[in-house]
Structures are given as C-alpha cells and as structure tokens.
DOZALO-399095 format. One record per residue (C-alpha): x, y, z; residue number from 1. Coordinates in pm, whole numbers, m for minus. Example, Ala and Ser with C-alpha at 12.3 -4.5 7.8 and 13.67 -1.06 7.14 Angstrom:
2
<X 1230 Y m450 Z 780 pos 1> .
<X 1367 Y m106 Z 714 pos 2> .
***
This chain:
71
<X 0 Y 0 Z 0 pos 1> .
<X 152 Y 333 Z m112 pos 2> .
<X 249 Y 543 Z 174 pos 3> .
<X 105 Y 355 Z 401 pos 4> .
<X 240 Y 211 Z 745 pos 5> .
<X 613 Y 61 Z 726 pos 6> .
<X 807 Y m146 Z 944 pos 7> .
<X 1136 Y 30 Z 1083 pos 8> .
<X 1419 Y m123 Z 1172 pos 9> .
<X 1664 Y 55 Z 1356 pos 10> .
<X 2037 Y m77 Z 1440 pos 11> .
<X 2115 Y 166 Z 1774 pos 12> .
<X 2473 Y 65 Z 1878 pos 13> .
<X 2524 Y 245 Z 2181 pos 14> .
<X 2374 Y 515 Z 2384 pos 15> .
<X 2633 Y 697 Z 2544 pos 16> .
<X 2756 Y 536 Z 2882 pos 17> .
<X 2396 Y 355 Z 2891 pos 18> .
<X 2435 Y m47 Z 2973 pos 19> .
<X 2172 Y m228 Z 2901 pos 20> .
<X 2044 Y m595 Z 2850 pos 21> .
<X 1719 Y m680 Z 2780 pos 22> .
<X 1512 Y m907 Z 2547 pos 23> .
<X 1594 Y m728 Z 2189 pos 24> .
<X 1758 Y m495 Z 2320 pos 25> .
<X 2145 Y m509 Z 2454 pos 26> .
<X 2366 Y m128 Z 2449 pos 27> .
<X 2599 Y m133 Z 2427 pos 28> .
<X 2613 Y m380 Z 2072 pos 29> .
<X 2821 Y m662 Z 2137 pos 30> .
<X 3002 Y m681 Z 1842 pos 31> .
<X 3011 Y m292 Z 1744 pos 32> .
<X 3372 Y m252 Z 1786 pos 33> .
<X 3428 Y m549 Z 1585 pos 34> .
<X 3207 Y m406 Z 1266 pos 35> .
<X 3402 Y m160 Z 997 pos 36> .
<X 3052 Y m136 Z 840 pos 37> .
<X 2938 Y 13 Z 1157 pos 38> .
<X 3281 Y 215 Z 1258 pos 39> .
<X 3431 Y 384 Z 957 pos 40> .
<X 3037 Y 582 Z 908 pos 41> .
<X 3105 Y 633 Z 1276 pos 42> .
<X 3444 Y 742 Z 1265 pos 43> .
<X 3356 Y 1025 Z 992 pos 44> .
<X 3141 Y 1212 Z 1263 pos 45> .
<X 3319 Y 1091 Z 1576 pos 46> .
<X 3612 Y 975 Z 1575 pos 47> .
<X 3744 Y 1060 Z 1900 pos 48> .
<X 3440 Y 898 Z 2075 pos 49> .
<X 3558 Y 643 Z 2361 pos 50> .
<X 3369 Y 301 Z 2248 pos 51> .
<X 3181 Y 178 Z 2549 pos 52> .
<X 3311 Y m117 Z 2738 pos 53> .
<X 3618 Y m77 Z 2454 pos 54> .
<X 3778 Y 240 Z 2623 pos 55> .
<X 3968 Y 244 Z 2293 pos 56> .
<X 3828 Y 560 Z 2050 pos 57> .
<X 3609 Y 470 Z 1685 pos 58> .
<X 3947 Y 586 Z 1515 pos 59> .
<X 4179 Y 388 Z 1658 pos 60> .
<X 3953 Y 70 Z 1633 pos 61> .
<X 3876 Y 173 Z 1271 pos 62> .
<X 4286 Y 176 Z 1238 pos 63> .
<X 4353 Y m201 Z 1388 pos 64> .
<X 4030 Y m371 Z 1228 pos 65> .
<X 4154 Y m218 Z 881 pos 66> .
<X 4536 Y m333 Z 920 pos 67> .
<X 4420 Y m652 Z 1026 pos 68> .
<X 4172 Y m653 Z 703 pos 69> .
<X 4485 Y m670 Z 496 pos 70> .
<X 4700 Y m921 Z 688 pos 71> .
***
C-alpha cells in the first residue's frame, strides 16, 4: 500500500555510557567494535568517541580492524 504504514528497523549501537540488556535490546552492541561497516560511518562524525566497554576511540579501532583486514 503506497504510503502507508512501514516497518522500521533501527540498528542503535550504543547510547552513550547507557548499559543495558534486555530481550531485543542489549547497548551497548556486542560486536560494534568489531564491525568496519558500523565504525568507519562512525568514525567520519566521531572519531574521537571512547567506544563503550572498549575504552579504545572509533578511530583507533577503525585503524587495527583495517590493518588486520589486509593481513
């Protein structure tokens, strides 16, 4: 149906120093400092930002997940 109701589905990764773990629902992501796809978007707007639970920043993850890309 055009412009009717959609679903949405939203990806949040973290929240900032919010912990949380419920059903569907677990901030931070588990495996957000693992994910490129979700860090080098990340790292264009914030790349100092302290990764929770991490302590390392979105740059410097961005840095070791790409050299490790190309080993």
């Amino acid at each position: 149906m055009r412009n009717g109701p959609r679903v949405l589905d939203l990806d949040l990764v973290y929240y900032g120093e919010l912990a949380l773990r419920e059903p569907g629902l677990e901030l931070p992501h588990p495996r957000a400092e693992q994910r490129l796809f979700v860090l080098e978007p990340l790292a264009e707007i914030a790349p100092g930002e302290r990764l929770p639970g991490c302590g390392k920043t979105v740059a410097e993850r961005v840095r070791e997940l790409s050299a490790g890309a190309g080993a």
